[in-house]
MMTF fields as JSON, N, C-alpha, C and O atoms, coordinates in Angstrom:
{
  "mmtfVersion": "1.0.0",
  "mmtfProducer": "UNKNOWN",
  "numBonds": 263,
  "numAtoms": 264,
  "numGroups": 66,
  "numChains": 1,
  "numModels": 1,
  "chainsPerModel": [1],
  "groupsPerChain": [66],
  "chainIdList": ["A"],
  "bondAtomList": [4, 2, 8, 6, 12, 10, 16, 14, 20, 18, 24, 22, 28, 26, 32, 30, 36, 34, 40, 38, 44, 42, 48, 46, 52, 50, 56, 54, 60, 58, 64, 62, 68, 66, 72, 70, 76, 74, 80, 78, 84, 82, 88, 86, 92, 90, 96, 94, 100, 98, 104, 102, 108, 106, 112, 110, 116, 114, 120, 118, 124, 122, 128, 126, 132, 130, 136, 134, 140, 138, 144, 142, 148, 146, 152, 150, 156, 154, 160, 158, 164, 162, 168, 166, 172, 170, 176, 174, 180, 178, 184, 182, 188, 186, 192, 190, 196, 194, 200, 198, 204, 202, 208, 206, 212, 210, 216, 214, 220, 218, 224, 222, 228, 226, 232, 230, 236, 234, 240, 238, 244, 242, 248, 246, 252, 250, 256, 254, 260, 258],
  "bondOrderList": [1, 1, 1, 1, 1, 1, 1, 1, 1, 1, 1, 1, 1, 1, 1, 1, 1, 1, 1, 1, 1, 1, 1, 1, 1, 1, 1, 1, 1, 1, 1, 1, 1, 1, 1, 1, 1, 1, 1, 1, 1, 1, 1, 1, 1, 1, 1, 1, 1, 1, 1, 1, 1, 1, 1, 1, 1, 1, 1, 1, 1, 1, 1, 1, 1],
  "groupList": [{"groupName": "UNK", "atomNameList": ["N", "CA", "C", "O"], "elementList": ["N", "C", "C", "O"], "formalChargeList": [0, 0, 0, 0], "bondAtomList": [1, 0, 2, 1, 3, 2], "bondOrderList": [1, 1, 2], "singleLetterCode": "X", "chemCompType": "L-PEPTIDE LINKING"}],
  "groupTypeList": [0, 0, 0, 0, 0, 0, 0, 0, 0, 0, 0, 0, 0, 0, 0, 0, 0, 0, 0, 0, 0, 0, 0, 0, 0, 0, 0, 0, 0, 0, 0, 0, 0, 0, 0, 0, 0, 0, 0, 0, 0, 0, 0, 0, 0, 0, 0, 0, 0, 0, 0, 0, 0, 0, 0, 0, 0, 0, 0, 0, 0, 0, 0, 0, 0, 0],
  "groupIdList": [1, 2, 3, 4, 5, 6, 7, 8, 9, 10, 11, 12, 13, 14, 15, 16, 17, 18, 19, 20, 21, 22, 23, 24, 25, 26, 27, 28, 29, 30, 31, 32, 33, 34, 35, 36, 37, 38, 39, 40, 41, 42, 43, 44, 45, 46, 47, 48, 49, 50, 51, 52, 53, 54, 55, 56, 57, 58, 59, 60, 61, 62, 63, 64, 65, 66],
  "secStructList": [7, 7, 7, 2, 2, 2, 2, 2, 2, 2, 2, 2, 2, 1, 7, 2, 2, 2, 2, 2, 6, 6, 2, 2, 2, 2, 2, 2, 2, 2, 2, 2, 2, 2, 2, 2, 2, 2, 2, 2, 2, 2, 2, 6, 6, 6, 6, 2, 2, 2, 2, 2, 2, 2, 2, 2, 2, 2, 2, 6, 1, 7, 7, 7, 7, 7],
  "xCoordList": [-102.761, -104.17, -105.014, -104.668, -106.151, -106.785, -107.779, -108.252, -107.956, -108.839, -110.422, -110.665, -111.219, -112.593, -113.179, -113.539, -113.097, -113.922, -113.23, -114.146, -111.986, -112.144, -112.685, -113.33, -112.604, -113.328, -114.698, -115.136, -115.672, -116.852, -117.424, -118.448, -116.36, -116.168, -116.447, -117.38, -115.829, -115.51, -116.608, -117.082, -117.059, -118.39, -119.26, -119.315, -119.918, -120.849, -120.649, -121.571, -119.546, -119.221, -119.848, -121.004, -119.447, -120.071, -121.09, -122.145, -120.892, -122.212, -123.077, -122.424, -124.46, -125.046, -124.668, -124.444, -124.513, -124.475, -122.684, -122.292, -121.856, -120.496, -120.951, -120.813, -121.77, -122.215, -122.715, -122.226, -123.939, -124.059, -123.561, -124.205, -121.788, -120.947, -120.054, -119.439, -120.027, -119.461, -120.008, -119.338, -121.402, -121.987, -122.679, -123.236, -122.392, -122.582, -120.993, -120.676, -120.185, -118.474, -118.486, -117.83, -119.118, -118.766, -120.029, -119.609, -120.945, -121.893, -121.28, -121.541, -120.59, -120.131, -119.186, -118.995, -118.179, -116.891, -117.194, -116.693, -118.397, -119.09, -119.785, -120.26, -119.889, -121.045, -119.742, -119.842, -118.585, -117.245, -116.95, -117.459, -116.207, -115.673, -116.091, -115.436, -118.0, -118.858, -118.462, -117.765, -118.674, -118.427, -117.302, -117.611, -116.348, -114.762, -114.938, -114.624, -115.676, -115.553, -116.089, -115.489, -117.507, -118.446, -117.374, -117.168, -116.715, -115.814, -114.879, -114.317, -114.478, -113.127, -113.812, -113.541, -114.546, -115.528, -115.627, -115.119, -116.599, -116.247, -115.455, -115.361, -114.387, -113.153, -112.196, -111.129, -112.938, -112.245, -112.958, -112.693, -113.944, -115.327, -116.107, -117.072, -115.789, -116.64, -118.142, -118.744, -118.943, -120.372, -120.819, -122.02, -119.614, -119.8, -120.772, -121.72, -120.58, -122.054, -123.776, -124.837, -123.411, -125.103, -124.816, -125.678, -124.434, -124.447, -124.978, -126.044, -124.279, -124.891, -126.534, -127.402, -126.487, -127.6, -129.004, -130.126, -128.682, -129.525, -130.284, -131.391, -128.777, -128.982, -130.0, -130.976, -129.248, -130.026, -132.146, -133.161, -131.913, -133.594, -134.15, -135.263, -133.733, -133.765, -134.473, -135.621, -133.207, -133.455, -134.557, -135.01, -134.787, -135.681, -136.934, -137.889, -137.128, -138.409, -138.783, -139.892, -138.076, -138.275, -138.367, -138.308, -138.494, -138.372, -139.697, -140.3, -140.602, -141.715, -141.058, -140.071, -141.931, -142.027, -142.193, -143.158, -141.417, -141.697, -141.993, -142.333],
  "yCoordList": [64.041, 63.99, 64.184, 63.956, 64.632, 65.274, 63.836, 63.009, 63.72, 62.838, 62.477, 63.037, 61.853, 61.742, 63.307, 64.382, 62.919, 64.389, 65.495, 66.206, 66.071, 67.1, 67.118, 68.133, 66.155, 66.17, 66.357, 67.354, 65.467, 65.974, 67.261, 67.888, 67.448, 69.486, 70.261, 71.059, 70.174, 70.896, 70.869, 71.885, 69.487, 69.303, 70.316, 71.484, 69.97, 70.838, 72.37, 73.184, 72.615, 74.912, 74.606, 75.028, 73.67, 74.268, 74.626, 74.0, 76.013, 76.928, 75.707, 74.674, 75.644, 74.41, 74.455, 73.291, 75.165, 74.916, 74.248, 73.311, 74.79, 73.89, 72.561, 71.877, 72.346, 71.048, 70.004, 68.991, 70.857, 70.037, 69.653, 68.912, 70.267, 70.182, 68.928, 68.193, 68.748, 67.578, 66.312, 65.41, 66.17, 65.299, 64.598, 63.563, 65.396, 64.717, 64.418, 63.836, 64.949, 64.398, 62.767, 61.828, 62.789, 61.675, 60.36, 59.276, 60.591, 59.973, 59.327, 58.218, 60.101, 59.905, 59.288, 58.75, 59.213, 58.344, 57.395, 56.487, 57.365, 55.611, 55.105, 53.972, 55.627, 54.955, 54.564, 53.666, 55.174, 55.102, 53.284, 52.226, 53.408, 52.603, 51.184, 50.17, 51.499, 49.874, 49.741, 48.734, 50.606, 50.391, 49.548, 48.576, 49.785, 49.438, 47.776, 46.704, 48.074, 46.602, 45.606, 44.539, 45.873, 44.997, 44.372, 43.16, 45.345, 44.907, 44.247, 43.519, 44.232, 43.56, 41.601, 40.408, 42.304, 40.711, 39.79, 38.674, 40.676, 39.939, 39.399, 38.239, 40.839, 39.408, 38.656, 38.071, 38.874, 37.068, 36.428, 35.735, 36.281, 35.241, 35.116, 34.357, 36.01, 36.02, 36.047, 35.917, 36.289, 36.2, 35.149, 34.954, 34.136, 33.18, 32.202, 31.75, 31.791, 30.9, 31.848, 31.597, 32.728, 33.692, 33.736, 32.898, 33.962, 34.21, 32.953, 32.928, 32.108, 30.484, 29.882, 29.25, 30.284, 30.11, 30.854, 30.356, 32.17, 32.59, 32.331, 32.442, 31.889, 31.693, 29.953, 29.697, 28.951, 28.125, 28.415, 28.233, 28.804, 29.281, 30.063, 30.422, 30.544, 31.521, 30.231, 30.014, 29.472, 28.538, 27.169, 26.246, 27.342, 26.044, 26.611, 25.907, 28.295, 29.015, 29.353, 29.887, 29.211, 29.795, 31.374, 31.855, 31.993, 33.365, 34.033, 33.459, 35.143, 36.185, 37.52, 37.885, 38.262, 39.372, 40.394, 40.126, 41.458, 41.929, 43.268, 44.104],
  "zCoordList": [33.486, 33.108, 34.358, 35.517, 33.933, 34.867, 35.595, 34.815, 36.835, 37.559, 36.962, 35.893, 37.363, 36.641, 37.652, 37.173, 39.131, 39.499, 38.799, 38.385, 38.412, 37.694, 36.493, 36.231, 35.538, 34.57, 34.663, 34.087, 35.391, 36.049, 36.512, 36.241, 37.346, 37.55, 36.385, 36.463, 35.357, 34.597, 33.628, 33.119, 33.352, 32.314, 33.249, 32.866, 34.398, 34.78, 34.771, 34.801, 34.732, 34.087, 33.246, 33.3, 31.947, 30.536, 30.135, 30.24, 29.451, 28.895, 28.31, 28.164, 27.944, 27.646, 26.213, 25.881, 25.325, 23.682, 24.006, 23.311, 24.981, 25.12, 24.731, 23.716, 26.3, 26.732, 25.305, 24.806, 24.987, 23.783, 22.689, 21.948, 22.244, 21.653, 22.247, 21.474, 23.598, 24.322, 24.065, 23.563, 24.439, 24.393, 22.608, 22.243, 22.195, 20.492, 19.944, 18.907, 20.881, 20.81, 21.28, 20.827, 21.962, 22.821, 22.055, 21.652, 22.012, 21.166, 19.802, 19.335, 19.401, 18.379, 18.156, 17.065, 19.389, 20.037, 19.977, 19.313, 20.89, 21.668, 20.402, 20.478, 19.5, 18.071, 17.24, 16.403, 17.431, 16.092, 17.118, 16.748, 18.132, 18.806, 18.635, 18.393, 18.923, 18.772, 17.574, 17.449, 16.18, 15.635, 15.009, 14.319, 15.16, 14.9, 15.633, 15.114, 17.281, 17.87, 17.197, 17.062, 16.596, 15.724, 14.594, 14.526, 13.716, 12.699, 13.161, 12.342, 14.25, 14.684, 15.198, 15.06, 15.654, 16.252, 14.839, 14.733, 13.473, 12.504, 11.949, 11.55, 11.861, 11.235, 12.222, 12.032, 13.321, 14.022, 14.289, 15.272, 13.801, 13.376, 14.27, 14.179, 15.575, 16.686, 16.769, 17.834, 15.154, 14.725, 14.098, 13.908, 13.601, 12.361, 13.111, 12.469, 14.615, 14.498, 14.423, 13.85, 15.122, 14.879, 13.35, 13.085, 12.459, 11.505, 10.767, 10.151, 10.874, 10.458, 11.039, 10.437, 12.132, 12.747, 12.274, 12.372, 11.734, 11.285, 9.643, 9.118, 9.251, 7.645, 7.619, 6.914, 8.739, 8.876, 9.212, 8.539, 10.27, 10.314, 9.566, 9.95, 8.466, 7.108, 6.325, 5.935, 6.286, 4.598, 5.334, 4.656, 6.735, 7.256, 7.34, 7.669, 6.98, 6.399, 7.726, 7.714, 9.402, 10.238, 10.521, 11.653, 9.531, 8.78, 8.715, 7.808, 9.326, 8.865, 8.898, 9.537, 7.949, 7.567, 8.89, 9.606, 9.271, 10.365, 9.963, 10.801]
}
C-alpha cells in the first residue's frame, strides 16, 4: 500500500471532475462510518443516560419550541 505522501501526490494530478468524484467518495465514507458508529454506541447503551436525561427535562416541561 501506498504511503500517505503518495496518496497526497496523486490526489493533487486529479483532473478536477476526478477530484470531485473522490471527494463525494470519501464524504460519503466519513457520513456511512459515523453513521454505523452512532448505531453501534446505541446498542451498547453508550446514549442511554443523554437519552434519559433528555426525556427527563422533556416531561419536567424544561422543553421550548425551537
Amino acid at each position: 500500500m501506498s504511503n500517505i505522501k503518495d496518496i497526497e501526490k496523486a490526489i493533487l494530478s486529479l483532473p478536477s471532475s476526478e477530484f470531485e468524484k473522490l471527494k463525494q467518495w470519501f464524504f460519503d465514507l466519513d457520513y456511512q462510518r459515523w453513521d454505523e458508529q452512532i448505531e453501534q454506541d446505541i446498542a451498547d447503551g453508550h446514549l442511554e443516560d443523554f437519552a434519559q436525561e433528555a426525556i427527563a427535562e422533556f416531561e419536567a416541561g424544561y422543553c421550548r419550541e425551537i
